[in-house]
VOGU-3710 file (C-alpha; in Angstrom, 3 decimals, decimal comma):
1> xxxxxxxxxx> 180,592/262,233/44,181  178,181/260,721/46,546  177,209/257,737/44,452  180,688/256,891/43,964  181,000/256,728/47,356  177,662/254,390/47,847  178,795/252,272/45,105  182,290/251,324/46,645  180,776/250,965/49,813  178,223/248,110/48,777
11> xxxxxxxxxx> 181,448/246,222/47,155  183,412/246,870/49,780  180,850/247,105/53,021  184,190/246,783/55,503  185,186/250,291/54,613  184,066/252,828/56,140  183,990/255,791/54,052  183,611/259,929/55,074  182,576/262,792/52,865  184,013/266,074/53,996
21> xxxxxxxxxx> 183,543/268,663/51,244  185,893/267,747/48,593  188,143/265,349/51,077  187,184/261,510/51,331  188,902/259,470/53,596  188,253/255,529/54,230  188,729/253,151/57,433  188,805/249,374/58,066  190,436/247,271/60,173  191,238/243,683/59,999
31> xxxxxxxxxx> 193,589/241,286/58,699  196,454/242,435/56,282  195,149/240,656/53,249  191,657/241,557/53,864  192,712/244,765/54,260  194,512/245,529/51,097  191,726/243,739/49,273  188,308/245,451/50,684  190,236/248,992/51,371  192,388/249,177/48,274
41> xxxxxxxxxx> 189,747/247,663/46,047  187,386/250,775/47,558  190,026/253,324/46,825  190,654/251,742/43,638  187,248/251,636/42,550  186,263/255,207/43,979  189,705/256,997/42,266  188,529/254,826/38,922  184,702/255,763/39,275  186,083/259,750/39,872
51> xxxxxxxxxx> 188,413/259,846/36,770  185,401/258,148/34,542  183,469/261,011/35,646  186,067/263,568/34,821  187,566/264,252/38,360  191,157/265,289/38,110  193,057/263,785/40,903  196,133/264,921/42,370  199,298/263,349/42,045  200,929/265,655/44,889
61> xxxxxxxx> 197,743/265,607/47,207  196,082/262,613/46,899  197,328/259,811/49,921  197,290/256,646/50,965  198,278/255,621/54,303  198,133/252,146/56,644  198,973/251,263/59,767  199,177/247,594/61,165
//
């Protein structure tokens, strides 16, 4: 899981991703567009790179959530 992590956070070096057990949440601030490029690209790319690895995700549990 870790090098999923790394490997959205060198595309997307705005985010700031944490690692808590089996929980991964990501942070970034800045403009709207940059935003929903460099934060959903890393979600995007992390919830891809999972699934390619065999990951089930959660269709009930799994959120994303903004704020402006």
């Amino acid at each position: 899981m870790i090098h999923i992590v790394d490997a959205a956070t060198v595309a997307h070096p705005t985010v700031f991703p944490t690692v808590y057990v089996d929980d991964i949440s990501a942070e970034q601030t800045g403009s709207p567009a940059g935003i929903q490029t460099h934060l959903g690209g890393f979600i995007n790319m992390v919830t891809s790179m999972m699934q390619a690895d065999g990951h089930t995700l959660s269709d009930t549990k799994s959120q994303f959530v903004t704020s402006n």
